[in-house]
DOVEX-697469 format. One line per 10 residues: number of its first residue (from 1); their letters; for each residue x, y, z of C-alpha. Coordinates in pm, 1 decimal. Layout:
// residues N
NUM	A	X Y Z | ...
// end
This chain:
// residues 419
1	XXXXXXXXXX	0.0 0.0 0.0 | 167.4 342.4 -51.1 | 238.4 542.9 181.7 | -6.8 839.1 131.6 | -311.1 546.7 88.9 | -223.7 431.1 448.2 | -208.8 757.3 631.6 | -516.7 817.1 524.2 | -676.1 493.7 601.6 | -455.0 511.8 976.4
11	XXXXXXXXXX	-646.4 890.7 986.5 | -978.8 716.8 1004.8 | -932.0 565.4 1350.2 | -848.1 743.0 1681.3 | -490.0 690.0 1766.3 | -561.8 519.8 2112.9 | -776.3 275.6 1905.9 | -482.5 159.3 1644.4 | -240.3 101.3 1910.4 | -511.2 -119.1 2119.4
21	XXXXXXXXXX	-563.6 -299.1 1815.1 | -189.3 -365.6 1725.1 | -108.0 -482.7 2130.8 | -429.4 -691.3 2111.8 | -384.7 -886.9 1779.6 | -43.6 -854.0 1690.0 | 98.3 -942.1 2044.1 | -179.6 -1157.9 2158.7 | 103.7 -1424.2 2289.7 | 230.6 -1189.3 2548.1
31	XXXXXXXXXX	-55.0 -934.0 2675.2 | -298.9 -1074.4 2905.8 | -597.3 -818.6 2867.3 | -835.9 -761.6 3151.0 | -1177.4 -541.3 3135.1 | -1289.2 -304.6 3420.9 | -1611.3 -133.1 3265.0 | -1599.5 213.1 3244.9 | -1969.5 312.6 3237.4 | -2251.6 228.7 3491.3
41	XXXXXXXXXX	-2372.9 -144.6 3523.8 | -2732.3 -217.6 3637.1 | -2598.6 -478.0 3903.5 | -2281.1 -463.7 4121.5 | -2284.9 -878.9 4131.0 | -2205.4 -803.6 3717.9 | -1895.0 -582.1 3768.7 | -1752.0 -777.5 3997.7 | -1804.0 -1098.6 3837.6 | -1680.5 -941.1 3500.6
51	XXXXXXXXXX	-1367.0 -847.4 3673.1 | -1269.7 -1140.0 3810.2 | -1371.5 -1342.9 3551.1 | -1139.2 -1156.5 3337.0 | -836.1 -1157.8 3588.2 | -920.7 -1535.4 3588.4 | -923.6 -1609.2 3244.1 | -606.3 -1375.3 3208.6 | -435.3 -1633.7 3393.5 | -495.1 -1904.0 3150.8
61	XXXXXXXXXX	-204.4 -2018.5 2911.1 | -237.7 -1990.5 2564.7 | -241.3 -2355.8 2532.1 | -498.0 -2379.2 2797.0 | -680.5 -2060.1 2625.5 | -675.8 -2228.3 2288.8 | -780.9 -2563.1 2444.7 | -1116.2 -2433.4 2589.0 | -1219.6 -2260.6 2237.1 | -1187.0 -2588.7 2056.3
71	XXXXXXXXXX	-1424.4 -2733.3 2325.6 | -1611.4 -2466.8 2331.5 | -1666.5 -2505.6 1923.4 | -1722.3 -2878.0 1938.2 | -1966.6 -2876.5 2179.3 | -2259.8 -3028.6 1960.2 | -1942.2 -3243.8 1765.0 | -2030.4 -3632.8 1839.9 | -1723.4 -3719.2 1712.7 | -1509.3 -3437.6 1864.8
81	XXXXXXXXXX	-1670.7 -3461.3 2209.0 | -1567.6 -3879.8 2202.0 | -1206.0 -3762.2 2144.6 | -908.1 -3701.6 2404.0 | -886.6 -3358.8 2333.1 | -1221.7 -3292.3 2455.6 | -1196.9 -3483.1 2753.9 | -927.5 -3234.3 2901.6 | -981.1 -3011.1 3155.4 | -778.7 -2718.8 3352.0
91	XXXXXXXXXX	-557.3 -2792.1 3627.2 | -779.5 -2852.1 3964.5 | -626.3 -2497.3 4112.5 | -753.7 -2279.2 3796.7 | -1100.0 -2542.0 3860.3 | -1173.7 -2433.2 4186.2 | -1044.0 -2067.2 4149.3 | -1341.9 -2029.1 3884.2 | -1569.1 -2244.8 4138.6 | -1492.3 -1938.7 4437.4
101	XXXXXXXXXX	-1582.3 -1662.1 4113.7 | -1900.6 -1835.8 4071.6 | -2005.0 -1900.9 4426.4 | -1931.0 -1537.6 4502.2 | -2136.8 -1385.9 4189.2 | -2456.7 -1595.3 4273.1 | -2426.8 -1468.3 4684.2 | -2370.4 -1094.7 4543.7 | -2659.6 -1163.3 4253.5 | -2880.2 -1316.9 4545.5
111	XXXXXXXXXX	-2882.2 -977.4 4747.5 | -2839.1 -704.3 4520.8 | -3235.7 -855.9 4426.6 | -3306.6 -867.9 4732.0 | -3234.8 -514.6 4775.4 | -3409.5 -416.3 4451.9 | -3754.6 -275.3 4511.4 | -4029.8 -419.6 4318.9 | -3813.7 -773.4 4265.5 | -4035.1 -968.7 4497.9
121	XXXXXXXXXX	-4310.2 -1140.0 4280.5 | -4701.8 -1068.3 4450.6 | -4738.3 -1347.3 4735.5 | -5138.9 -1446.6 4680.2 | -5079.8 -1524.0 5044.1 | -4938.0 -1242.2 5155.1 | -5276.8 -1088.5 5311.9 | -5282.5 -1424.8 5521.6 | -4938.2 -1314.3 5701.1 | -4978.3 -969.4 5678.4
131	XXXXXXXXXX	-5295.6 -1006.4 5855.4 | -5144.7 -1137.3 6181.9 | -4906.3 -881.9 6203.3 | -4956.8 -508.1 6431.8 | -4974.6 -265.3 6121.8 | -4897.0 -372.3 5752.5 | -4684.1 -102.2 5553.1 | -4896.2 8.8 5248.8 | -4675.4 265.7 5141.6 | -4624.4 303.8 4782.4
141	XXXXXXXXXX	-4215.0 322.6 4658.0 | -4064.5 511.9 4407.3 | -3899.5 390.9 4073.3 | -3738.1 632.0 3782.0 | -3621.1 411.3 3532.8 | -3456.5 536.1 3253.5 | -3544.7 497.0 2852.4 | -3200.1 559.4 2657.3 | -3377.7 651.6 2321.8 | -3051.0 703.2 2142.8
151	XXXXXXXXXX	-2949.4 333.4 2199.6 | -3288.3 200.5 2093.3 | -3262.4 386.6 1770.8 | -2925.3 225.6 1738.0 | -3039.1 -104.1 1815.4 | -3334.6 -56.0 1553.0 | -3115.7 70.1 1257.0 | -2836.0 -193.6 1372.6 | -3031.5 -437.2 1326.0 | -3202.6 -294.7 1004.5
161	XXXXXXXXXX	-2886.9 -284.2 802.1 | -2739.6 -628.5 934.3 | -3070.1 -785.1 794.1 | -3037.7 -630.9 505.6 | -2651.4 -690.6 445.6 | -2744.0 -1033.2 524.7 | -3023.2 -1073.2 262.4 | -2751.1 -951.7 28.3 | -2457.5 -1209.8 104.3 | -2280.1 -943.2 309.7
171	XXXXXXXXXX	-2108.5 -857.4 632.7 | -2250.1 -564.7 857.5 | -1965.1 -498.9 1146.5 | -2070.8 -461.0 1493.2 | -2128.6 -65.9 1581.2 | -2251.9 -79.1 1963.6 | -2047.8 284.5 2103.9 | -2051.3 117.2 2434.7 | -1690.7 139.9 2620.3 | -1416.5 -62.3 2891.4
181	XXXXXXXXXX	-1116.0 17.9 3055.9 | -878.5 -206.3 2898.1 | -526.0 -352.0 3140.5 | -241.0 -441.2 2964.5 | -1.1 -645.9 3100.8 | 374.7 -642.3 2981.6 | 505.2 -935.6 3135.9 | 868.9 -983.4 2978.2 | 1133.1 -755.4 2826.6 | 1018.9 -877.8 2482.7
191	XXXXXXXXXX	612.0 -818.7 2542.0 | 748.9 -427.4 2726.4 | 936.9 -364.9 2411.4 | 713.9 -505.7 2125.3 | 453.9 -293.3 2315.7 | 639.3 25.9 2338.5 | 704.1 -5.8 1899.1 | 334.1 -93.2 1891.5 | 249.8 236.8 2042.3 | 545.0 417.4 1866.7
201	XXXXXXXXXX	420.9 333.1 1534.4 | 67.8 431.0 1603.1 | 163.9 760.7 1705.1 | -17.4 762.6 2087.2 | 87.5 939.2 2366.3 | 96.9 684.4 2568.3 | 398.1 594.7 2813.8 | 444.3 202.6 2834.3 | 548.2 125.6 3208.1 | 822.7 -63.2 3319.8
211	XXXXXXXXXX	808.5 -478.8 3242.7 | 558.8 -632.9 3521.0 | 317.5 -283.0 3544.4 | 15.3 -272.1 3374.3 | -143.2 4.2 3194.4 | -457.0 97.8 3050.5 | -640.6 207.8 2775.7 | -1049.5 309.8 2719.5 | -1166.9 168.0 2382.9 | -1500.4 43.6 2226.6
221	XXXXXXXXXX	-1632.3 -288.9 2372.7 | -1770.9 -497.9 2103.5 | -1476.3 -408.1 1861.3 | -1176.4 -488.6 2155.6 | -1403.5 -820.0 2188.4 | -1386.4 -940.3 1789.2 | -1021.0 -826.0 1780.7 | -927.0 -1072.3 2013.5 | -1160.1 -1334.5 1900.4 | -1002.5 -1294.3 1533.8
231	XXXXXXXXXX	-660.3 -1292.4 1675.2 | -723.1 -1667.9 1859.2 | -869.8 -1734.9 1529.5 | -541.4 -1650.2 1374.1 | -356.9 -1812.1 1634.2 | -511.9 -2171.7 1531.3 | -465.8 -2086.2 1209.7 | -83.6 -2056.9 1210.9 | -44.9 -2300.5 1417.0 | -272.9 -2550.4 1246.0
241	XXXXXXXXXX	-184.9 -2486.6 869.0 | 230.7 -2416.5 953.1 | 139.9 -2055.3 840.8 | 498.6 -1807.8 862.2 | 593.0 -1542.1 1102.0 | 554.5 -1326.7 828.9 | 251.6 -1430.4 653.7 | 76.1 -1433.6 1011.0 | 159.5 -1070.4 1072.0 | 39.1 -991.5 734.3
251	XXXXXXXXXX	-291.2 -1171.4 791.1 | -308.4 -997.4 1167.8 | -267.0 -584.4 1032.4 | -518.7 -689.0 729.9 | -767.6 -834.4 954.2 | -699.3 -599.4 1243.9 | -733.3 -281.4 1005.1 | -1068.5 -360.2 849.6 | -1212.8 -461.1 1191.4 | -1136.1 -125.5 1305.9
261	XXXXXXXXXX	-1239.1 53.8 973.3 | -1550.6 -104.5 927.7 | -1647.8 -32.3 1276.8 | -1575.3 304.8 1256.9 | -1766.7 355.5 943.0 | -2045.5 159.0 1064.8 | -2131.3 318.5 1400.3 | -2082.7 644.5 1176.6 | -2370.6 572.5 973.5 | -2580.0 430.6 1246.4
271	XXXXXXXXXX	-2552.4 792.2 1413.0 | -2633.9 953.2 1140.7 | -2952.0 736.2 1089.9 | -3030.2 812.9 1472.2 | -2956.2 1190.9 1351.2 | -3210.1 1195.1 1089.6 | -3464.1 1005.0 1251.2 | -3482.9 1297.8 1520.6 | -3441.1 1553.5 1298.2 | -3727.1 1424.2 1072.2
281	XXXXXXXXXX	-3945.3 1464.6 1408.8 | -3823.9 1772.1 1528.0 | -3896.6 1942.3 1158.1 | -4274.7 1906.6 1185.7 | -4431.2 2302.1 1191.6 | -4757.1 2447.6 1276.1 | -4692.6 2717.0 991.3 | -4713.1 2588.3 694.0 | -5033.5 2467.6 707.9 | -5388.2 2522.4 916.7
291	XXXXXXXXXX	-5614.9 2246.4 827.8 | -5588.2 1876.0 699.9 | -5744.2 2080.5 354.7 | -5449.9 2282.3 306.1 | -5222.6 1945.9 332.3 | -5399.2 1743.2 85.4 | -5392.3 2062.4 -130.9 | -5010.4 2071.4 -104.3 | -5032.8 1680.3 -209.8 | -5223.4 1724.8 -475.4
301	XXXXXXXXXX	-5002.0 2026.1 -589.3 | -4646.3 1819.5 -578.6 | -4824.2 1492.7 -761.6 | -4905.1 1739.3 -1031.7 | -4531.3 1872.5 -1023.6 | -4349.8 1538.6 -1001.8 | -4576.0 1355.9 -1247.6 | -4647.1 1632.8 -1466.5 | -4979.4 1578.5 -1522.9 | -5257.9 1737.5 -1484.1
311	XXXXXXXXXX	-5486.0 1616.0 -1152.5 | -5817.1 1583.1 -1154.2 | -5980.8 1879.9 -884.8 | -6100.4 1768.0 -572.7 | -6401.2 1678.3 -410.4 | -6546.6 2045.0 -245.1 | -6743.8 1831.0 5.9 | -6471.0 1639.5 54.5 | -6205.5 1960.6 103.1 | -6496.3 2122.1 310.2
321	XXXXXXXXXX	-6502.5 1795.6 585.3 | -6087.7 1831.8 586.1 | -6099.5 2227.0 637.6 | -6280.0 2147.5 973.5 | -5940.7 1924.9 1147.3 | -5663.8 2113.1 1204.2 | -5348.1 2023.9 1043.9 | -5115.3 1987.0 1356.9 | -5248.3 1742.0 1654.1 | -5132.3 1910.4 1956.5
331	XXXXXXXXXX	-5074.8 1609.6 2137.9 | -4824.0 1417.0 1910.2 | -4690.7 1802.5 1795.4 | -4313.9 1749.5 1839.5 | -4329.5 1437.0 2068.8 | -4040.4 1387.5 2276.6 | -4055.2 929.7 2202.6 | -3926.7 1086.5 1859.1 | -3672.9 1373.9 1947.9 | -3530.8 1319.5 2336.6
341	XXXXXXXXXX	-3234.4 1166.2 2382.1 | -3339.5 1005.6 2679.4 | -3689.3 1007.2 2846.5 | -3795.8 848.5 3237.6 | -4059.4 643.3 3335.6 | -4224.5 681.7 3649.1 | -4358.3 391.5 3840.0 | -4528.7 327.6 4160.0 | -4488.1 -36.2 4341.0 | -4730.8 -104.5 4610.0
351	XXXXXXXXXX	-4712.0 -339.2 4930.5 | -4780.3 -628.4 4736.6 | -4515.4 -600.3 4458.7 | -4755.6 -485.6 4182.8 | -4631.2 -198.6 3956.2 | -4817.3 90.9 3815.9 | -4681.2 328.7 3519.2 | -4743.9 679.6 3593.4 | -4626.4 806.4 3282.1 | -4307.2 883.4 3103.6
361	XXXXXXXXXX	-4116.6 1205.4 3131.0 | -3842.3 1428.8 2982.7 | -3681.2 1482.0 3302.0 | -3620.4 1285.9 3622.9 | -3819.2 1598.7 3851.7 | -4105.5 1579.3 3633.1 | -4102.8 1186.8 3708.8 | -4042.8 1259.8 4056.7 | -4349.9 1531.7 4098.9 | -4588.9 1268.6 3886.6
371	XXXXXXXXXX	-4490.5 1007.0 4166.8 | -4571.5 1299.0 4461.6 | -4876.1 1382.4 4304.4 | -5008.5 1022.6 4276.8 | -4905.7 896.5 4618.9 | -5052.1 1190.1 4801.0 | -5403.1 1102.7 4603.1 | -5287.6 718.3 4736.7 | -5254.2 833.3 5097.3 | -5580.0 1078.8 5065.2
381	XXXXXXXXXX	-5774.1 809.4 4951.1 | -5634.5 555.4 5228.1 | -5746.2 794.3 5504.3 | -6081.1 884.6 5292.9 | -6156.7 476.3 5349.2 | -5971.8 486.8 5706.3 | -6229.2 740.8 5864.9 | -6524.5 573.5 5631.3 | -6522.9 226.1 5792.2 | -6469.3 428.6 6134.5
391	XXXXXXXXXX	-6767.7 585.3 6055.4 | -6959.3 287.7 5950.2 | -6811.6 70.1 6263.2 | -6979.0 369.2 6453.9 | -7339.3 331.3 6334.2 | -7331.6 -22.8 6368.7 | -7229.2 -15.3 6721.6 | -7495.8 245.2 6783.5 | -7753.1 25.6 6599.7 | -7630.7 -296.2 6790.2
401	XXXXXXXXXX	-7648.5 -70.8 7122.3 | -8035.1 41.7 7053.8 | -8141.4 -306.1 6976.1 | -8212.1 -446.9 7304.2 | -8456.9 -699.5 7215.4 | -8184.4 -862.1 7009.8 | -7978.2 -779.7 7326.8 | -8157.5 -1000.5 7551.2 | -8221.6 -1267.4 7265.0 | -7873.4 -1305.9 7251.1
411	XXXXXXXXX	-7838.6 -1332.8 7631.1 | -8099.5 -1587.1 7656.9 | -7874.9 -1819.8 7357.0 | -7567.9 -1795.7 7519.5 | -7704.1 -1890.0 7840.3 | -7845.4 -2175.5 7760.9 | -7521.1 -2307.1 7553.8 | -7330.6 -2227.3 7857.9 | -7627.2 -2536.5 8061.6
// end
């Protein structure tokens, strides 16, 4: 490639990008990469087990690393899973050190749901033990949850254009902007310098530390994920077919640099589909036009102009029914589900573990206030009921109290089933 063509392909992608993707793929053999995520997860049980799983696997051998893939592959192989290869397992230490990971993310999963309101399912029983208790709580709880809109338009068009690239015989690369902290660990004066010329020759102004320190880089999730996938790929495939040093590099920049270019270029486009979509909402006006007549008026105008034929006039009584609706709904007028970024849904969650959707908002105070407003109509209506039996319980004592004939009726029947 000459020069010029590959600093302009190299200008595509972010410098601390190229040099992850040259210490991930190109010295795969000698960097043990752990993630930390970077962004918010919904559990804690999930980060934790994420990073331990990855210090954990991390400590696996290449051989060992390779070995689990192959079994991993052959899994629904008859023939491979009746062979020696499949029948090997880890040493008992790296066994039982993924054991303890496990045992510790189910204790963590188990009471971070505990903790999370509205995760107990309704107990039909529950009014049964309730009912023996002092005082049951039937306060109602709060829950904002929040509706990424962005990342649902993503998802949507993602998955638009990989159907479609699909239906065509083609490829469409993985675009999800989602982001890690990346470790890399140098553990040997060869993996510290082959790192240091990785980072050289990318051009990133990063400082390798000393052999034995780690250091770390923030890059995009999915695309750190197939770069190493396609580099243990790569891996079996030199070692399987007898492939050269130099072929194998070859192979790893070709692969490695259209990985990275045709993510780039795909979660380009999916933004600027998520772009237009809001932009096509946000573009609606009340000026242009005052009734659903004056619309169909403008359609009939640009089928005459496009076509360029003449159109046949319309129907008066039809135009006069159409000049009575207004153009613009003021309801749907510029609805924030098609231009917010992010919206919040309000929910209520009762005693009993039953939801209720109070609406969904463009802030988190106006979800808040719809929450205040409800439960304060909860707890007026609670005490509305409260003083309504009291008042009830009243007049039936009072009626019980001026029937004395029933009185001494029921004197005279408990009496005689005390003989």
């Amino acid at each position: 490639m000459p020069a010029s063509a590959a600093a302009r392909r190299r200008s595509l992608v972010p410098a601390s990008l190229a040099a992850a993707a040259a210490l991930a793929a190109v010295s795969r053999t000698f960097v043990a990469p752990s993630a930390a995520p970077a962004g918010r997860s919904s559990r804690t049980a999930a980060r934790g087990f994420k990073e331990d799983f990855e210090a954990w696997r991390g400590s696996l051998t290449p051989e060992e690393s390779t070995m689990l893939k192959k079994q991993a592959a052959g899994e629904f192989n008859k023939k491979f899973r009746k062979s020696d290869e499949f029948k090997k397992d880890l040493p008992d230490e790296k066994v039982q050190s993924f054991s303890k990971i496990l045992g510790k993310f189910f204790e963590a999963e188990a009471d971070d749901y505990k903790k999370e309101p509205g995760s107990e399912a309704p107990d039909p029983d529950g009014l049964l033990f309730k009912g023996t208790e002092s005082k049951m709580d039937f306060r109602l709880k709060s829950r904002i949850v929040e509706i990424d809109r962005d990342a649902e338009r993503r998802y949507h068009f993602a998955a638009l254009r990989t159907t479609h690239a699909a239906y065509r015989g083609e490829f469409w690369p993985s675009s999800s902007p989602m982001k890690d902290v990346y470790y890399f660990q140098n553990n040997d004066t060869d993996s510290h310098d082959m790192l240091v010329k990785a980072v050289e020759n990318a051009g990133v102004p990063v400082e390798v530390p000393p052999v034995g320190e780690r250091f770390s880089l923030v890059l995009p999730r999915c695309l750190f994920q197939d770069i190493n996938e396609v580099g243990a790929n790569l891996i079996a495939w030199k070692e399987q077919f007898g492939v050269s040093d130099d072929d194998y590099k070859k192979a790893v920049e070709k692969v490695t640099t259209d990985l990275i270019l045709g993510y780039y270029k795909a979660r380009e486009t999916i933004e600027k589909d998520v772009t237009d979509m809001k932009n096509f909402f946000k573009s609606q006006s009340k000026d242009l036009y005052k009734t659903k007549a004056d619309v169909m008026k403008e359609i009939w105008r640009v089928f005459e102009e496009k076509s360029g034929k003449k159109m046949p006039p319309l129907d008066e009584e039809f135009l006069a029914d159409l000049e009575k609706i207004p153009a613009v709904d003021e309801i749907s007028f510029r609805h924030p589900w098609g231009i917010a970024d992010k919206l919040y849904k309000s929910e209520a969650i009762d005693a009993f573990g039953f939801k209720y959707l109070l609406g969904v908002f463009e802030t988190v105070p106006e979800a808040e206030a719809a929450f205040d407003s409800w439960n304060a109509e909860f707890d007026q209506a609670r005490a509305d009921m409260e003083n309504e039996l009291g008042q009830w319980s009243k007049q039936e004592q009072a009626r019980l109290d001026a029937d004395t004939a029933g009185q001494e009726a029921m004197k005279v029947v408990m009496e005689q089933g005390r003989a």
